[in-house]
FIPA-214558 format. One record per residue (C-alpha): residue in three letters; x, y, z. Coordinates in steps of 0.05 Angstrom, whole numbers, padded with zeros to 5 digits, always signed. Example, Ala and Ser with C-alpha at 12.3 -4.5 7.8 and 13.67 -1.06 7.14 Angstrom:
// FIPA-214558
ala+00246-00090+00156
ser+00273-00021+00143
***
This chain:
// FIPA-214558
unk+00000+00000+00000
unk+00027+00074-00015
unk+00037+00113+00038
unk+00050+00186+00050
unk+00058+00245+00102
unk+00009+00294+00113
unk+00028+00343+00165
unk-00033+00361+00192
unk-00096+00328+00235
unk-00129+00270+00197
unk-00194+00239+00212
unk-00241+00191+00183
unk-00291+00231+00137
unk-00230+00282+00124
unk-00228+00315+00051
unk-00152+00338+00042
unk-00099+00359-00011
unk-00032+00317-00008
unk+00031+00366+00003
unk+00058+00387-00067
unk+00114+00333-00065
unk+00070+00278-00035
unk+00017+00299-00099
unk+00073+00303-00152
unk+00101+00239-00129
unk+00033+00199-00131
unk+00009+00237-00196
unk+00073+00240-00233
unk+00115+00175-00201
unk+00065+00127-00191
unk+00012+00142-00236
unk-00038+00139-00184
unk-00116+00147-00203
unk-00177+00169-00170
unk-00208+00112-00140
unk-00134+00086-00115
unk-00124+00071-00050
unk-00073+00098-00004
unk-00046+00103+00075
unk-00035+00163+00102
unk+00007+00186+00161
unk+00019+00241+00207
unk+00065+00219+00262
unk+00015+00200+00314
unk+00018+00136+00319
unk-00043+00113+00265
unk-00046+00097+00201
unk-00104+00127+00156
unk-00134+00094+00095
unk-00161+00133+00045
unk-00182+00133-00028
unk-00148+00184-00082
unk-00222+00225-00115
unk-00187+00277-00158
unk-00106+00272-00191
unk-00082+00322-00232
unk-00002+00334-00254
unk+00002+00388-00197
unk-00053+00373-00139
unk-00082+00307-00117
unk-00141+00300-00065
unk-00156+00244-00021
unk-00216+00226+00029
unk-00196+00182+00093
unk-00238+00129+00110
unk-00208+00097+00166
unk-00163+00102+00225
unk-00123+00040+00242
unk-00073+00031+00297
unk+00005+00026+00274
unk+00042-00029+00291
unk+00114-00027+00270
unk+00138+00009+00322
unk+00199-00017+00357
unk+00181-00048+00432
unk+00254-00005+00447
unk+00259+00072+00460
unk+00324+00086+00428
unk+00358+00158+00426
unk+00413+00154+00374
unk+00458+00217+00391
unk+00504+00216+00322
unk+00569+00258+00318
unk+00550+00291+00247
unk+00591+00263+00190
unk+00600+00288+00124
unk+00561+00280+00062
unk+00511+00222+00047
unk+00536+00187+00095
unk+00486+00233+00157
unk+00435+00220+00107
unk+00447+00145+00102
unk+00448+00134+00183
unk+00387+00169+00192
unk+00350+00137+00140
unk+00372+00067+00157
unk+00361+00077+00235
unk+00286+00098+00221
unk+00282+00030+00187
unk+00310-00009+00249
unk+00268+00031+00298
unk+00300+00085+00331
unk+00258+00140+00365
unk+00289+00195+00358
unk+00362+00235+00329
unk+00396+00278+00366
unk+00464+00306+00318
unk+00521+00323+00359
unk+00579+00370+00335
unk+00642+00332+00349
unk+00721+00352+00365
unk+00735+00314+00297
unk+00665+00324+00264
unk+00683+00354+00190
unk+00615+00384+00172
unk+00606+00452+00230
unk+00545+00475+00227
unk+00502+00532+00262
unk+00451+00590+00244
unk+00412+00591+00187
unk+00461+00528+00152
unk+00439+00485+00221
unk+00369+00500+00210
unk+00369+00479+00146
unk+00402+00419+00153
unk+00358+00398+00201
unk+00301+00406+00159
unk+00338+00360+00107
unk+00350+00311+00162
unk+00264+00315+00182
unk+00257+00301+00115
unk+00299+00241+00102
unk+00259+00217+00166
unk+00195+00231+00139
unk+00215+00187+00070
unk+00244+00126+00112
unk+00178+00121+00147
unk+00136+00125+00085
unk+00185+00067+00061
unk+00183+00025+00125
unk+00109+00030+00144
unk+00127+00072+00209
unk+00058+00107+00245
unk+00107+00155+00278
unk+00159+00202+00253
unk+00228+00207+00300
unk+00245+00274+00318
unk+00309+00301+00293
unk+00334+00355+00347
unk+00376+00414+00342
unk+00450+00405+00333
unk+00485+00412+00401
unk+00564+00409+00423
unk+00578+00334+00449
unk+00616+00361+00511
unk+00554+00415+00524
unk+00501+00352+00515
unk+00539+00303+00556
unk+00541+00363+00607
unk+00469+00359+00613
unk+00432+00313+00648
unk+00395+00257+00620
unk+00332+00207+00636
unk+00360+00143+00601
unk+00354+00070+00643
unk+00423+00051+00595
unk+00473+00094+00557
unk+00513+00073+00507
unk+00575+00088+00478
unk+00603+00056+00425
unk+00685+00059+00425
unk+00721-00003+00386
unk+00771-00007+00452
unk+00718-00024+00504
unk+00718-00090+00533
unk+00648-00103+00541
unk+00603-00119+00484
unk+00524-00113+00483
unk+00512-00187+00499
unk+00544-00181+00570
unk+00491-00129+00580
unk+00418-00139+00617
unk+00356-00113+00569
unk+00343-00039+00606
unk+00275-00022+00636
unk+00272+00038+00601
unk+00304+00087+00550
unk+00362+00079+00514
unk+00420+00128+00484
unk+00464+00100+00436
unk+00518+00139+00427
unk+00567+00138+00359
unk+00619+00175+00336
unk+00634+00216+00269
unk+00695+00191+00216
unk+00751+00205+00263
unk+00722+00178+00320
unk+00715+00202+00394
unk+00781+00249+00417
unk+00804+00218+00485
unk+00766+00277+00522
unk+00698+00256+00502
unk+00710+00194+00514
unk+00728+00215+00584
unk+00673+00262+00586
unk+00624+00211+00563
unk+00651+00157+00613
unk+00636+00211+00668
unk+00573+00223+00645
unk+00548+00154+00656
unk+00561+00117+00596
unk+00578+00053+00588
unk+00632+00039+00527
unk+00616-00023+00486
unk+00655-00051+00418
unk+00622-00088+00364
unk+00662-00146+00349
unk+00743-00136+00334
unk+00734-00098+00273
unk+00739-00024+00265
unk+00677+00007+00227
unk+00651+00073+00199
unk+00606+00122+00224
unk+00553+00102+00179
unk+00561+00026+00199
unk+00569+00029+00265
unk+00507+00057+00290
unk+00469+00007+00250
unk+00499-00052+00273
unk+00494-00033+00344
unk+00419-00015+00325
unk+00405-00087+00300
unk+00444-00125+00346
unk+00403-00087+00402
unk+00333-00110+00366
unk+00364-00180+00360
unk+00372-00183+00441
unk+00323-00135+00466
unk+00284-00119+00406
unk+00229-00140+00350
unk+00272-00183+00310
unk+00269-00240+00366
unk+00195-00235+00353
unk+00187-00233+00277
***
């Protein structure tokens, strides 16, 4: 079933236009007709059939007939708090985590982090990042949208305090690995490094701040990896893929 975000309250019984890249998309793209049905979305948690009534090249309108209750959310609540890296490869780590569940982003400006952001460039980025979000969920049948937060210094965030049951850090030289940990009864932070790495100050800082380092096997692997395979291993042991 096609599915796409509207950003705004649905209902059953609801007459709506699709946004103009949702409409283009299903008119252009897909081909879609009136009479097609879709799912729409808006983050809250339900999924909303509906049938397409009018499609032109530029506007499409849709009527919802239904509200059904989502259910591929992850039984986890998973923060990932990603050091920004460069390039596609942000892009790729957010998409890919919204597929294996997480619950929400937080980007962190590292000492070694080559993309600096802030302003008017941060704010946009962000909005790039929402977006990529938005597009994973329409992909992977998620009901709600992860939030991607404002970029923050990692020493100023770790600073801060924070309501997590486990947190995570994910450093290649740590003895402990995620098996020798107990399934938390609560939230998790995962937290992953940019291309260079942690400098041996986070680290510290991090350690201080409660977190707990953990390796992934004896391998060394990228930003864009790393995250994911953490992300999947902790859905293996605590997750929905023991249940699937």
């Amino acid at each position: 079933m096609t599915r796409f975000y509207y950003p705004a309250k649905l209902a059953p019984g609801a007459r709506l236009e699709l946004p103009e890249n949702a409409a283009r998309h299903a008119a252009r793209v897909l081909r879609l007709k009136p009479g097609d049905a879709v799912t729409l979305f808006n983050g809250d948690g339900h999924d909303y059939a509906a049938e397409l009534i009018r499609v032109t090249k530029d506007s499409v309108t849709a009527r919802v007939h239904e509200q059904r209750q989502g259910a591929r959310e992850s039984p986890l609540d998973v923060t990932l708090a990603q050091c920004i890296s460069s390039g596609e490869r942000m892009d790729f780590t957010l998409q890919k985590s919204v597929e294996l569940g997480i619950s929400r982003i937080q980007p962190l400006a590292a000492e070694r982090s080559v993309v600096k952001l802030s302003g008017e460039r941060a704010e946009k980025r962000v909005q790039h990042w929402q977006n990529v979000v938005i597009a994973a969920c329409e992909q992977s049948g998620r009901a709600r949208v992860p939030e991607v937060l404002p970029p923050v210094p990692l020493l100023h965030w770790l600073g801060v305090s924070q309501d997590f049951a486990l947190k995570l850090m994910l450093d290649p030289h740590a003895e402990r690995c995620l098996h020798d940990l107990q399934k938390p009864d609560g939230a998790i932070c995962l937290l992953t490094g940019c291309e260079g790495g942690f400098a041996p100050g986070e680290i510290s800082a991090a350690l201080h701040a409660g977190y707990t380092g953990v390796k992934l096997g004896p391998r060394i692997l990228r930003t864009e990896t790393a995250g994911l395979a953490a992300l999947a291993a902790m859905q293996t042991l605590w997750g929905d893929f023991k249940e699937s």
